[in-house]
Each structure stands twice: as C-alpha cells, then as structure tokens.
N, C-alpha and C positions, 0 to 999 in steps of 0.2 A: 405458444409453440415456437414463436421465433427465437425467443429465448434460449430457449431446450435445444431449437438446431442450431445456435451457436455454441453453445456447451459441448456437442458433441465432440469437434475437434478434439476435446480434452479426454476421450476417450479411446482415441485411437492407438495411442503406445501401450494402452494396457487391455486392447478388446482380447485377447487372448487368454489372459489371465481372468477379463470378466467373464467369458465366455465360458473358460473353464468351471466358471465360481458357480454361473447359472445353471452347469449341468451337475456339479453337486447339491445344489439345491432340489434337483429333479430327482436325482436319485433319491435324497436323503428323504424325499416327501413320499417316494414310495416305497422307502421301507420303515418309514414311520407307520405309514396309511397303510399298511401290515397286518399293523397289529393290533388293530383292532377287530380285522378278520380273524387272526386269530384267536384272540380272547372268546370270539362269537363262537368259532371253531370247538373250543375247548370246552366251553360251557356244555353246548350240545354233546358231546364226547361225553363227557363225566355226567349228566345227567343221564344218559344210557346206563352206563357200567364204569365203575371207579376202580380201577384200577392202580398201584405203585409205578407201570411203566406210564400210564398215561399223568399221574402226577409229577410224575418228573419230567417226561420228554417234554409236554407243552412250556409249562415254565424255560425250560432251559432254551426252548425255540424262539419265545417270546426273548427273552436274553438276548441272546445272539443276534434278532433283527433289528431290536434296540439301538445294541451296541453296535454296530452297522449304520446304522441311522445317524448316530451322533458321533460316528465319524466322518460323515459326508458333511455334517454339522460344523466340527469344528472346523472342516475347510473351504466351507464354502465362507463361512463369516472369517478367516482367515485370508483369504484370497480378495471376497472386496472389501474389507473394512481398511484392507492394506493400498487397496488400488485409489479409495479413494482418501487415502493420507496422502499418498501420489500425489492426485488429480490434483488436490488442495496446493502443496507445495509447487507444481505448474505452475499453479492461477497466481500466487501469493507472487511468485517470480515475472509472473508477466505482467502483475498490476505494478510491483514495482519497476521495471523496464519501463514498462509505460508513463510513469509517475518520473522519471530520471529523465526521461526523454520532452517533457514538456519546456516549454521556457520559461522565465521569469514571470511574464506577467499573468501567468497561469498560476501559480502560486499567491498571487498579490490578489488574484478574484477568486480564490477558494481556501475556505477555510483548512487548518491541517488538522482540527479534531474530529471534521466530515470524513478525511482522508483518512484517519486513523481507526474511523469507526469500519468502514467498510472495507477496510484491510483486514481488522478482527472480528465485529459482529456478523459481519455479512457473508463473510467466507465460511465462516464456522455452519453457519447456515446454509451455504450452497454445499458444502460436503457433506451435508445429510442425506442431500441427494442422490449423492452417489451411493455413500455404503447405506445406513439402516434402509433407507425408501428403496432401493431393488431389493435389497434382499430381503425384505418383509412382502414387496410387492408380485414378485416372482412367486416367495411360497404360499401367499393367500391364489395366486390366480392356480400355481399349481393344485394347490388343495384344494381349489375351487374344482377343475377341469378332473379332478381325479374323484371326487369324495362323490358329490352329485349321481354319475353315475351309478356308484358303487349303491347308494342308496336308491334309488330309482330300481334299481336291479333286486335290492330287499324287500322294498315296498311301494310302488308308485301312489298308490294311495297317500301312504304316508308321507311323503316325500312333500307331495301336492298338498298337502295340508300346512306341513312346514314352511312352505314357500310364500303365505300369507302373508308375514310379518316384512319379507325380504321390500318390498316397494316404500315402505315407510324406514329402513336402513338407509336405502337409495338416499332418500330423499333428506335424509339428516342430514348424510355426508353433504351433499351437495350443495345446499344452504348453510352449513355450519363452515364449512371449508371456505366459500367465497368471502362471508363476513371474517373469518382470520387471515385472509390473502389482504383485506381492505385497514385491517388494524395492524397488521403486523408493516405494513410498508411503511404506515405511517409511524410508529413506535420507531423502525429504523430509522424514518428521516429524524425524528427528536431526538432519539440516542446520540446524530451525530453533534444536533445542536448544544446537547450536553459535555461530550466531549470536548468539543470546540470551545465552551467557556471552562474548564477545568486547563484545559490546557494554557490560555491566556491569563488565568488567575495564575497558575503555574508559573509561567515564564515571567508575570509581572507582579511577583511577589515581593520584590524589594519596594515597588513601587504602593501597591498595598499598605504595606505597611506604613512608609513612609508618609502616608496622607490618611492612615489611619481608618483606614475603611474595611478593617476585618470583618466588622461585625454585618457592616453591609454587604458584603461580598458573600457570606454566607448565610445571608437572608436569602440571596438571590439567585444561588445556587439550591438553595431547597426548594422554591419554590417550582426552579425548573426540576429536581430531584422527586417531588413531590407530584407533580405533573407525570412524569414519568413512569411513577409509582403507578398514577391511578388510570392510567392508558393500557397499561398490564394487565391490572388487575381486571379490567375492561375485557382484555383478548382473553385474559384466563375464563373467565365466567361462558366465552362461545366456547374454548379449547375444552375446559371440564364440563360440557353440556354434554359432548358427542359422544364420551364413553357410558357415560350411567341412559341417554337415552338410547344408544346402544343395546344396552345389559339390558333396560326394558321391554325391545323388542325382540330380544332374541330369549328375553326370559319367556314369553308369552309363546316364543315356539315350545320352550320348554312342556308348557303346560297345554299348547295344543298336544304336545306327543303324547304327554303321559295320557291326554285325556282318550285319547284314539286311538295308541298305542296299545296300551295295556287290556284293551278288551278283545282287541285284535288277537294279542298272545296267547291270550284266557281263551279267547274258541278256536284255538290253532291254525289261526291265519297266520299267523308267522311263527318258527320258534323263538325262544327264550334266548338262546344263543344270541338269533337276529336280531330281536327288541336290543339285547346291551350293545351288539355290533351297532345298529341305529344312533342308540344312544350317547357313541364313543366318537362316534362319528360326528355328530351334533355338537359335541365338545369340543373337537378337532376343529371344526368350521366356526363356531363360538370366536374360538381365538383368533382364526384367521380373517373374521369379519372386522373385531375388536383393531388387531393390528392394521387392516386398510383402512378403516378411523385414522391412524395413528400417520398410515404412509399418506392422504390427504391433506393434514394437518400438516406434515414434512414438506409437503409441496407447494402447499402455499407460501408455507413461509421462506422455504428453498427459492423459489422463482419469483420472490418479490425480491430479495437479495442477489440476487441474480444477476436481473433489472441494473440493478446499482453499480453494480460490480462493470456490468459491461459499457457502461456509460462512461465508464474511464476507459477501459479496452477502445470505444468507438472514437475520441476525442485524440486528434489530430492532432501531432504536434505542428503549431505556426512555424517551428525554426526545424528545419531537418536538411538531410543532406538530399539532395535531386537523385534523379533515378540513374541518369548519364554522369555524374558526376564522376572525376578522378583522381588520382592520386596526383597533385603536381610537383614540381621541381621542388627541392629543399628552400625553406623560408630564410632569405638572407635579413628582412627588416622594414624596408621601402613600405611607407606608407603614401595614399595619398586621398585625400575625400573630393572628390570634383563634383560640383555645385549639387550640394548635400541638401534635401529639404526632408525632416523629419515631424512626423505629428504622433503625439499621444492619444488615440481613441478621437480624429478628426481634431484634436487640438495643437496647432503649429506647436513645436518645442525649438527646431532646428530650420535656419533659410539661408540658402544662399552659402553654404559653409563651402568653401575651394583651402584647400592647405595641401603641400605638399612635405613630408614629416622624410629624411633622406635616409637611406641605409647606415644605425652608428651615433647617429645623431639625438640631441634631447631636447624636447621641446615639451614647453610647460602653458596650461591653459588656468589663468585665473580668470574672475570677475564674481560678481556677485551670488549669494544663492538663488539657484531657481534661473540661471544666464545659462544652462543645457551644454556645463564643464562634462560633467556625471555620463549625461547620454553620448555625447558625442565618444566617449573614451569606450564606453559598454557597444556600439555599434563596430567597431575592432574586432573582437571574438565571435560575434553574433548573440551576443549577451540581449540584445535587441537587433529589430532588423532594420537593414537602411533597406529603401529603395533601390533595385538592380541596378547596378554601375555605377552607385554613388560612391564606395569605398572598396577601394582596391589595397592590395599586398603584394609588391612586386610586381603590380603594374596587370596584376589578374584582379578581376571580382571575386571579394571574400568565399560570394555566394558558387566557385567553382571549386572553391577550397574544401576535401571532406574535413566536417567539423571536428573530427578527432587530429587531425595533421592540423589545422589553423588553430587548437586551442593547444596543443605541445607545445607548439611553439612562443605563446604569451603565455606572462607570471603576470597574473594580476591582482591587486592589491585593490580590494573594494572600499570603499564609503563604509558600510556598515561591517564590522569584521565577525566574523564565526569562526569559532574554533569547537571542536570536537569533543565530547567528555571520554578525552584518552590522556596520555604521557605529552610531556615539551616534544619530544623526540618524535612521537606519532604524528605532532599537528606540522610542524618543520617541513617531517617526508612524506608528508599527505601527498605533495603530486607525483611523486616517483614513485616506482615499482619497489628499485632495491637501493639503498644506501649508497651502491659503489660501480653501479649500471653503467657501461654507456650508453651517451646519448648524442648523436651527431660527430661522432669521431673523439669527445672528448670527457673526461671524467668528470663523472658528477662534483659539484661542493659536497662535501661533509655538511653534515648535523651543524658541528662546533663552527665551522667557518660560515654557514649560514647566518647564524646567532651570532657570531665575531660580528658580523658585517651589518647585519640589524641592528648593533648595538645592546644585544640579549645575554652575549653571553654573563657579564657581569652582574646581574641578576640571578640566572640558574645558579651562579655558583651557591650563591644563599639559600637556595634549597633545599630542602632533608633530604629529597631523592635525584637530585640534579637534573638530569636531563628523563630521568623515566616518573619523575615528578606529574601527577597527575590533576590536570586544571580544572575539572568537574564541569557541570555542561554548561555549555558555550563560556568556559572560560573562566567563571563566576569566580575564581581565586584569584584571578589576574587583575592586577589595574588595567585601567583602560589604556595604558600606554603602553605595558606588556601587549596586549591583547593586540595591535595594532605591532610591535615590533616582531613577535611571532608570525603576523603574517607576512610580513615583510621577508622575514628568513626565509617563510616556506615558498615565495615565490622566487627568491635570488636560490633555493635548492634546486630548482629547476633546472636553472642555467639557460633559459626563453631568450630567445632572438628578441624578440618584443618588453618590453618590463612597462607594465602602466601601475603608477601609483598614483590610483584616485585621494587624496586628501589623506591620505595616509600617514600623515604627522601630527594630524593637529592633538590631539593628547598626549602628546611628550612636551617636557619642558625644552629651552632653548639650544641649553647644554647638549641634553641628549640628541635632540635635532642634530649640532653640528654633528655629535660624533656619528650619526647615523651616514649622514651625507657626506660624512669622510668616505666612509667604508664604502659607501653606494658609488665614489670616483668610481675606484680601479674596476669594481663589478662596469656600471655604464659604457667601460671601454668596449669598441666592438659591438655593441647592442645598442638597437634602438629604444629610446625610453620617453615615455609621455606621463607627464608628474601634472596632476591636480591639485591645486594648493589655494587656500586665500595668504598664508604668507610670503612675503616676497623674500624674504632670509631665506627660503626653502626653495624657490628656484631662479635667483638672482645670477646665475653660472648656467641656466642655459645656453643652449645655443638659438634658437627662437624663445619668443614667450607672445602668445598669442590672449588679448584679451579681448570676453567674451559679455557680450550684454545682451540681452534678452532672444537667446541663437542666431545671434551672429558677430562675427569677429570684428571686433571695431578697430582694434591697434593691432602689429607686429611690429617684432622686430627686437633686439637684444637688450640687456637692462637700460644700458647707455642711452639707443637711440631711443628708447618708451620714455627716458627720464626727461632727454630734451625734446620731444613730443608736448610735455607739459597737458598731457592729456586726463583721462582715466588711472593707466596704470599712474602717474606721476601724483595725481591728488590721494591713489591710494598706498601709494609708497609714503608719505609726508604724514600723512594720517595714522599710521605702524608706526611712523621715525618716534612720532609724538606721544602715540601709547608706552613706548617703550620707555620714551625718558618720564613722564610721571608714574612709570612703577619703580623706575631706578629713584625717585625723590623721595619715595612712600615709607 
C-alpha cells in the first residue's frame, strides 16, 4: 500500500479526466445491466401475446440501450487508457531526471541493462495499473454492486445458492495472485540481469571478437536466456491456473442454477422471462469475476515493478545543489584547493593537496597512473565531491556554486571520451544551446573553428558528409584520436572560463599534438586551463606544472625550474627524451 500511495501523486493532473472516466464506467454498467432486464421483460411480453408492435418495439429498445452502453464504453476506455499513457510518460520523465541527476559513481555501482530494464519492462508494467486494472476493476465492483441485487430481488433462493462457489473464487485469487507478485519480481530482477549482459556484449563486441569468444559468449547468454525462459514459464502455469479454475467454479454455479432453476420455472416460482434475466445476469458477472482474476494478476505484477521503479525515485543524489544555495557572481577562473584530503569509499586517493591555479593561467598536472591527476581535475565541476572548503572558484566553495552556473562555465575534456551516435556537428555543439548564442557578453565559436582549433577540421573535410557526417555510437567510426579531438572542439565550443583537459592527447600522433596546441595558445588566452598529461611535449609551456605521486604533489614549478630540480618530473622528462630517439633510429 505504500507503494500505491506514492504512485498516487501521478494521478493528480489527470484525476478529473479519471474521474470522469469512472463515471462512464458507471453509466455504461447501467445500461448495459439493462438489458438483460429487458430481454426478461420481453420474453414474458411475447409469451403472453405476440404481437408485430411488440416484436419490434423491444428489439429496437434493446438497440438503443446497447448502443448507449457502448458509448459510455468507448469513453470511458478512451479517457483512462489515455491518462494512463500520460501517467507513464510522467514516470518515464522523472525516472529519467532522476537517472540525469545522479553522479558518476552511481553509474560505476549500477549496472545500465538494470537501468534499462526498468525504464521499459517495468513501466510498461506499472501502466497497467493505471488503465486496464481501474477500468476492469471499477466495472466488476460495479457489476458487482448492481447485478447482486438485481438478482436477489429475482430470486433470493437462488441467488444463495449461486453464492456457494463464490469463497473458493476468493480463495484462488488470493493464492494465485501472491505466488505471481513472488515470481514475477523476481523474473524482473533477472530480466535486468539479462539485459545488463546484452548490453556489455554489445558495447564490447569488438573485443569479442577480437579474442574470439563468440561462441562463448552465446553459450552464456542462452543459458541466462534459457533461465529466463523457464521462470516464465514457471509464472505462466500460476497466471493460467486462475482463469480455467475460475471457469470451474463459476461453471458449477452454472449447474447449481440450472439444477434449481429450472424446476423453480416449471412450478412458477419464477417466470421464464426471470430464469433467462438470472441467467444473463450470471453471464454478466461470469465475466466480471473472470476479469478481477485478470485485474489481480495486473497487480501484482503492477506493484512489484512499482517497487523497482521507486527505488530510483527514492535514491538521493550524493552531488546536488543545497537548498540555500545561489546564484553567485559571474565565474572569472580563480581556482584554489586548500589542504584537499580525498578518499574513495574510505580509500585515501588525495592528501594534503594546497595549489593555487590564478585567474588566465595554465597549469598542468602529471605523474604516474593511479598519482589522483584524474580526481583532483573531476573535484572542479563537482564530477566528484571534495570535502566542504576544500576547493574553491573565485575564492567561493564550489559547493555554493548552483551546479548548472559552476558546470557552464567548465569545458571539460575527460579521460575516457563519449561521443553520441549523431552528426560531427551534433557532438562539437553538444554544450550549447544554439550555434550562434550568447554567452557571457560574447559570441559563441563556430562548429568550423572549434574543429580548426582541435585540429579536426582537416579530417571532416574527407568525409562524405562533412560536418553532418554521422560517427555511430560512441563514435565507433572515429579513430581514437578523432574521438578525443572531437571532444576537444566540443569543449573550446563553449568558450568555458575553466578548460580542463584530462589526458586528452594521448591518442593523437606528435604532429597533430603540436598542431592541436597551436590552436589551444590563442583559445588558453584569457581562460584558466588545467591540462593532464603524462607527456611533457604536451605541457612543457605551462605556466606551473605540478607533479603528482600517490595524491600528493611532490614538485612545482615551471619546465626549467622541475628540470633543474633533477627530481621526478626531470628523470621523467630524460626517459621521453630517450623513447623518442629510438623510434627516431627504428
């Protein structure tokens, strides 16, 4: 039930129209539930005296309440099957909000084929809830609250005889219903585990093959395919038990009536009329008992998806903006980390980190992999979080910055690059709005000078479609040095106070290096920029160059004074000198 009252919410923009919907329902059950008054009606009629007016008036009556009926029909299932497309599209919008709003390392502890699953299986499932289960559930309780009488009013004898079978209904539903709430949760959680590896075989199909493990890989996928199969077929065998033992008990009304019916008629305790009114009526309730089988079944498996669904709704995102939060002054650059200590899930990564980065200025972080270059750069954005008043922007806590004004203002360029399966053009203006926008008083870059300055454009030009050239997902048509200069572009599109490029060269050859770093001067002017690199070609022109060993900074200071330090960066500057001259001998 808790469940159910948080779903409600998602009924409130449309109770009007449900509302509406249920009392078409209402109507339409009482003039459905008509007509089998009438049919009783007429019978008695024409067994008196047959008449040409009475053969026609009843028929055409009978018509008319029909047609009446299944207009209330088409709108009541028009009104919520419509509301709960609605509802769905809501939910679908605020799992993903939800899902957009999380941070990184939320992603890194949950699978994306779980995520995918309960975006589509599970939704599809909680909108059942809404349209078929009300509007089957509404017309069985109507048909219930309306029919009952009408028969008790025919024959309470007979009615009370009929009623025998009804506790052993109960009791189907009731037990068949729990065990499909108990299979069907779990069938979702395995759905997503399926998904989840479809997806990884997916994405790591090159890989796949490369090492030749097709045949494995689809050994192992059937087997979870297979598993999958036979947990179904598992819930099918509770799901198709409940209609045929249904049909059984309500056949057995059948034959209580006719058995106690029909002699009833025969010594005119009831007429003829009444016995087929009874009987139409039996019919009527038949189905609407069949159908609360049906709206059970919908519920269970509704409010075990449900379940799932809200477990992302309830999950908090770690990085969000404070409640006080406000908007502050425009971002000139100014960085500063004072005495920074970061852990990974209680695992120190960062200690001791003090750096002041100046408004304008570049400063580059090398050292080893796994020296917490990566994190220290991602604590900037709030890509991760530091500790309150460890990282400051202009001399404020990130953490007073709303995270949509502290992330406009950084172009960042990650370690591992993503690009979109759209056009060059699409991934380039990913962070802006429009092409030609402003932004801070001054006109966006172009597309083309983005890519100039990346060192990309030279490449598009060899493309069939140039710039609305389309790189398929995550890029997969790109070398990895495109893929990496593309993001490049899309971050100098911006035109960010801030430019961080985490490692963001290392897949281009030397050449293109320089010429990217041309182009990066005249961009760097004016903006602050923090470059991640293990080659020292790539930020040998800083202005600091801060080197990092196992989080924390062990050298500063500009190429010069790190050279005559004879330290770190100097054994790793000597060590580059020399890779370079035995490939120049090779």
């Amino acid at each position: 039930m808790e469940e159910l009252r948080k779903f409600a919410r998602y009924f409130r923009p449309y109770r009007g129209r449900v509302v509406f919907g249920v009392l078409c329902i209402l109507f339409g059950m009482i003039f459905n539930l008509f007509v089998p008054y009438l049919v009783g009606v007429a019978i008695d009629e024409l067994s008196k005296e047959i008449t040409w007016d009475k053969v026609f008036y009843y028929p055409l009556v009978i018509l008319g309440v029909s047609a009446v009926g299944s207009l209330f029909l088409f709108w009541q299932r028009r009104l919520l099957i419509n509301a709960s497309r609605d509802i769905e599209y809501d939910m679908r919008r605020d799992f993903y909000d939800a899902l957009v709003d999380q941070p990184l390392e939320y992603f890194t502890n949950t699978r994306v084929g779980d995520l995918m699953a309960r975006a589509t299986n599970d939704l599809g499932a909680v909108r059942q809830i809404v349209g078929p289960m009300i509007l089957y559930s509404f017309q069985a309780i109507f048909a219930l609250a309306v029919v009952l009488p009408i028969m008790f009013s025919i024959s309470v004898k007979l009615t009370l005889f009929l009623l025998i079978p009804l506790p052993f209904v109960s009791l189907t539903v009731k037990f068949l219903g729990q065990q499909i709430h108990v299979r069907f949760e779990k069938i979702q959680e395995f759905f997503s585990g399926i998904t989840a590896r479809a997806q990884e075989n997916l994405n790591g199909a090159r890989v796949i093959r490369a090492y030749a493990q097709e045949d494995s890989e689809i050994g192992e996928f059937q087997k979870l395919n297979t598993e999958y199969a036979d947990k179904n077929v598992n819930l099918v065998k509770f799901a198709a038990a409940m209609r045929p033992l249904l049909f059984f008990f309500i056949g057995l009304s059948f034959v209580i009536i006719i058995a106690v019916g029909v002699p009833m008629a025969v010594n005119g305790e009831i007429t003829a009329g009444e016995f087929s009114s009874f009987i139409l009526y039996l019919q009527r309730m038949i189905w609407y008992l069949i159908a609360l089988g049906y709206v059970v079944n919908l519920y269970q498996r509704g409010t075990a998806s449900l379940k799932r669904f809200n477990a992302i709704l309830e999950t908090e995102p770690t990085i969000s903006d404070a409640e006080d939060v406000r908007a502050q002054p425009k971002i000139k650059g100014r960085i500063e980390f004072r005495n920074l200590n970061f852990a990974y899930e209680d695992e120190p990564t960062l200690s001791g980190i003090d750096l002041v980065i100046e408004a304008g200025k570049t400063v580059a972080l090398v050292g080893k992999t796994g020296s917490g270059k990566s994190t220290l750069v991602s604590l900037i954005p709030r890509i991760l979080e530091a500790p309150e008043g460890t990282v400051l922007v202009d001399d404020i806590p990130v953490r007073r910055f709303p995270l949509k004004q502290l992330r406009e203002a950084i172009g960042f360029v990650q370690q591992e690059t993503f690009l979109f399966s759209n056009t060059i053009e699409s991934n380039i203006a990913f962070g802006v709005n429009e092409l030609d926008a402003p932004q801070n008083g001054k006109s966006r870059l172009t597309v083309e000078k983005a890519a100039a300055v990346a060192g990309l454009a030279g490449d598009i030009k060899e493309f069939p479609n140039k710039y609305k050239q389309l790189v398929g997902e995550r890029g997969i048509t790109l070398s990895g040095g495109q893929k990496q200069r593309t993001a490049i572009a899309r971050a100098v599109m911006r035109d960010p106070r801030i430019l961080i490029l985490d490692d963001s060269l290392s897949a281009v050859d030397t050449l293109t290096e320089e010429k990217i770093l041309h182009g990066l001067r005249d961009v760097r002017i004016g903006r602050t920029t923090v470059i991640v690199s293990h080659r020292i070609s790539t930020i040998r022109d800083a202005d600091l160059i801060c080197v990092m060993h196992e989080g924390e900074i062990i050298e500063r200071g500009n190429h010069e004074q790190l050279i005559a330090m004879n330290g770190e960066y100097a054994d790793l500057y000597q060590r580059q000198l020399l890779e370079e001259e035995i490939e120049a001998t090779e």
